[in-house]
Structures are given as structure tokens and as C-alpha cells.
ROSE-4610 file (N, C-alpha, C; in Angstrom, 1 decimal, always signed):
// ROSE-4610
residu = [X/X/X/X/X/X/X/X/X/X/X/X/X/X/X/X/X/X/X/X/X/X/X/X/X/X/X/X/X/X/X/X/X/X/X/X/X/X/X/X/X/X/X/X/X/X/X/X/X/X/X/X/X/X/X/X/X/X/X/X/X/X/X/X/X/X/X/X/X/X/X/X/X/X/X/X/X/X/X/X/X/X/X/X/X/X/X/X/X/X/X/X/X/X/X/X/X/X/X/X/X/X/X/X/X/X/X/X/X/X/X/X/X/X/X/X/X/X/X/X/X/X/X/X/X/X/X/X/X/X/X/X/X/X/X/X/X/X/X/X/X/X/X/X/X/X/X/X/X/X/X/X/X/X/X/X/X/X/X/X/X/X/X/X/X/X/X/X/X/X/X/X/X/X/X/X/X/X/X/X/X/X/X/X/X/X/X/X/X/X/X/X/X/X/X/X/X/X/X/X/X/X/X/X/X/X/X]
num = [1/1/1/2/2/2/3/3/3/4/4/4/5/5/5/6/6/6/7/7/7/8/8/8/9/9/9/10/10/10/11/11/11/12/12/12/13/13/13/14/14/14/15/15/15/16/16/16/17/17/17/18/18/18/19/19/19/20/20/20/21/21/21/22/22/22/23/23/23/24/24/24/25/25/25/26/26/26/27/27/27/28/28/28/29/29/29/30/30/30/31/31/31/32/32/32/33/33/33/34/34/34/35/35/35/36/36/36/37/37/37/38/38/38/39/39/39/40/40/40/41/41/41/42/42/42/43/43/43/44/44/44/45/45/45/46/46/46/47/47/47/48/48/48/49/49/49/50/50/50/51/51/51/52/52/52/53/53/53/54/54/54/55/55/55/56/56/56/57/57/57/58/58/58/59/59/59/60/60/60/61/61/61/62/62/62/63/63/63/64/64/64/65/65/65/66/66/66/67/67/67/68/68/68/69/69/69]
x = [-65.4/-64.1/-63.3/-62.5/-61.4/-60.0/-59.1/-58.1/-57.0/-55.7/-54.7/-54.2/-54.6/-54.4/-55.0/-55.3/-56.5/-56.0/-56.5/-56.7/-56.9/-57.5/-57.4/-56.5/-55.8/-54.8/-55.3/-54.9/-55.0/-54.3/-54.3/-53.7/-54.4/-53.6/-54.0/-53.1/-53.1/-51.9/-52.1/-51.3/-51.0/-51.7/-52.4/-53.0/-54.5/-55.4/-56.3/-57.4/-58.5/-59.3/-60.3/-61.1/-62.6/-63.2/-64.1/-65.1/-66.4/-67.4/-68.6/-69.6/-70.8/-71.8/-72.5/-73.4/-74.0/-73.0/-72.8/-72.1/-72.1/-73.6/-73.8/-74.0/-74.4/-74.2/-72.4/-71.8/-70.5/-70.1/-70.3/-70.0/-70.4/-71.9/-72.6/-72.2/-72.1/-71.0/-69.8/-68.9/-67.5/-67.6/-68.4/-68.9/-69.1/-70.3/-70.7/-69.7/-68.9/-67.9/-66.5/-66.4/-65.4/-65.7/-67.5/-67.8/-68.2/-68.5/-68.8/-67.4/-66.7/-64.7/-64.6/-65.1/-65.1/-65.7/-67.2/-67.8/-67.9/-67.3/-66.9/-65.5/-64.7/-63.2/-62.9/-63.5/-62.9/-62.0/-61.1/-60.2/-59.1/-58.6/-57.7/-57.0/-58.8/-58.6/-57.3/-56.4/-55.1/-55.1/-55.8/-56.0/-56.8/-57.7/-58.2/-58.0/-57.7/-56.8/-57.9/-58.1/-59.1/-58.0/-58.2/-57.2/-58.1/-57.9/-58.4/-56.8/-57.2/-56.8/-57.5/-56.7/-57.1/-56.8/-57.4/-57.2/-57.9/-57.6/-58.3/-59.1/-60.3/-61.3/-62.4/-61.7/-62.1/-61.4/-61.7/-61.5/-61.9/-61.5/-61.7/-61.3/-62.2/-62.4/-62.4/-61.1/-60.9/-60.7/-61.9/-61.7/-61.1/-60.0/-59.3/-59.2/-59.1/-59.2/-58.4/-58.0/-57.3/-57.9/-59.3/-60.0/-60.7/-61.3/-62.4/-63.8/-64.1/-65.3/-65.3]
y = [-2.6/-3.0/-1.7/-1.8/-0.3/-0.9/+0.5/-0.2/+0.8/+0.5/+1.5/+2.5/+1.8/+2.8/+2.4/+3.0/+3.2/+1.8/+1.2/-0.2/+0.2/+1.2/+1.8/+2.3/+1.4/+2.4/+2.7/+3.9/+4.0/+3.9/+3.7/+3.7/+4.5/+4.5/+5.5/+6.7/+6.4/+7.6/+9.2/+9.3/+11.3/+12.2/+12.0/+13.1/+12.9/+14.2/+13.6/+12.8/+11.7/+11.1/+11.7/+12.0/+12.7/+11.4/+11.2/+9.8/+11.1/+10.5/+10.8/+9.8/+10.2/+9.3/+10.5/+9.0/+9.4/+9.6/+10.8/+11.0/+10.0/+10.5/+10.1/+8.4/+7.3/+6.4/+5.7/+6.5/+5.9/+5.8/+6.9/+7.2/+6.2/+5.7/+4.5/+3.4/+2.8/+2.0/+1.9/+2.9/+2.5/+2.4/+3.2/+3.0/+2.0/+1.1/+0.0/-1.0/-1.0/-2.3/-2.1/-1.4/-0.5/-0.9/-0.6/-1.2/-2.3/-3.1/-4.7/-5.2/-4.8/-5.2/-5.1/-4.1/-4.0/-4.8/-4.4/-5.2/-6.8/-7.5/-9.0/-9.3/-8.4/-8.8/-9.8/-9.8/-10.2/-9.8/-10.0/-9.7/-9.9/-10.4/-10.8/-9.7/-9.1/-8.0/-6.6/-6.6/-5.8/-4.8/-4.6/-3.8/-3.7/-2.8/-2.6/-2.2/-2.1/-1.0/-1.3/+0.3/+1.1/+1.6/+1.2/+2.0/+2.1/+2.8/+3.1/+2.5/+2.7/+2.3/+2.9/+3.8/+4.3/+3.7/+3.2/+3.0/+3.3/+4.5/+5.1/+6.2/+5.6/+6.5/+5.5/+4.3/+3.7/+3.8/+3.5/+4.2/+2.4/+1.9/+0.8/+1.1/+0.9/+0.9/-0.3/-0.5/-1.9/-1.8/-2.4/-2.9/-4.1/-4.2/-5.5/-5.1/-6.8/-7.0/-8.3/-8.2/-9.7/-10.5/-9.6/-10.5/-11.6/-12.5/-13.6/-13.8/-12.6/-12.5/-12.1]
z = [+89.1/+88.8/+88.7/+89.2/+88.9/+88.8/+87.8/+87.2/+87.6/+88.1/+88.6/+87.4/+86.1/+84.8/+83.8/+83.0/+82.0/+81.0/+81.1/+80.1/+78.5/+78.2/+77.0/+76.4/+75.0/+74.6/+72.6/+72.4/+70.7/+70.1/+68.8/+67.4/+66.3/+65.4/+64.3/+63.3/+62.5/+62.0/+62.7/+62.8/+63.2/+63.0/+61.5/+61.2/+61.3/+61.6/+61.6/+60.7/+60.8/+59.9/+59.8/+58.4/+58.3/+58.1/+59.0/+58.2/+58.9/+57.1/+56.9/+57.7/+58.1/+58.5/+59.5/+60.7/+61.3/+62.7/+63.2/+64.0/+65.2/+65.6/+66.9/+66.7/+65.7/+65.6/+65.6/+65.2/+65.2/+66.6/+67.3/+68.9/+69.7/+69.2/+70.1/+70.0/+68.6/+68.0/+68.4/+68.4/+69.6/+70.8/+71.5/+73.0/+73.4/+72.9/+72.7/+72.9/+71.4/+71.8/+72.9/+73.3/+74.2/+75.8/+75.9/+77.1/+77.3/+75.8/+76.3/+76.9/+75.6/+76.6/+78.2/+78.3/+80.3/+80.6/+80.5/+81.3/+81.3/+79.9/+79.6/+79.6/+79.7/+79.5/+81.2/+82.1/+83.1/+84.0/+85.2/+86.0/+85.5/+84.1/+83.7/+82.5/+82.1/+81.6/+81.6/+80.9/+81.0/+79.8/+78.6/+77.9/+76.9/+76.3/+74.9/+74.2/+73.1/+72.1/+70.8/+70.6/+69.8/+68.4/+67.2/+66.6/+65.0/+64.4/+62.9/+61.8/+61.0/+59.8/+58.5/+57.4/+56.3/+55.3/+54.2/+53.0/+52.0/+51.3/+50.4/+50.9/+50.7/+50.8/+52.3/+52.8/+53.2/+55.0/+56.1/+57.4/+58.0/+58.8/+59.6/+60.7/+62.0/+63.3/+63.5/+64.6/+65.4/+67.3/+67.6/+68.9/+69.5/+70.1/+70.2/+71.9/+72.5/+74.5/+74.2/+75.3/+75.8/+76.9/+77.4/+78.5/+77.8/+79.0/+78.5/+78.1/+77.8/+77.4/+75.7]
């Protein structure tokens, strides 16, 4: 499937986030749900939007699609 422009868009405040952990797990973990969106969002598929959110000392990662899968 190929897309005339990147279906991926972000969110997130300006400055940068420190989140602690396992690096390379968080990476596989966004990857992961990033590419199930492709490869299940469908032909209908028009964007994903990846964004964080801080509160406190707390950091939330959201994957959101509009495809059918």
C-alpha cells in the first residue's frame, strides 16, 4: 500500500519528554501499534496520530487511526 503523504501525524507539548524505562521496549511498543494501524487500518485508512500527554510525573502514549481494522 503506498500513500501520496505520510498518514502519520504528532502531538505533544513543545518541550521535550524524559520517560524512564526500557528503551528499546518502548520503541517496539510504538512500532508495534503504529504498524498494526497500517497494516489493519484498510484503504480507507487517511491518518494515525501518535501523541503523548504529561501529567506529573506520569507520560501517556496514544495511538489513534480512523481505518477499519
Amino acid at each position: 500500500m503506498a500513500w501520496r503523504h505520510s498518514p502519520l501525524h504528532l502531538g505533544g507539548p513543545d518541550a521535550p519528554v524524559v520517560v524512564f524505562g526500557d528503551r528499546v521496549m518502548l520503541r517496539e511498543a510504538l512500532l508495534n501499534l503504529v504498524t498494526n494501524a497500517l497494516v489493519h487500518g484498510g484503504r480507507q485508512l487517511s491518518h494515525i496520530t501518535l501523541t503523548i500527554e504529561v501529567s506529573g510525573q506520569t507520560a501517556v502514549f496514544t495511538v489513534e487511526d480512523d481505518g477499519i481494522g
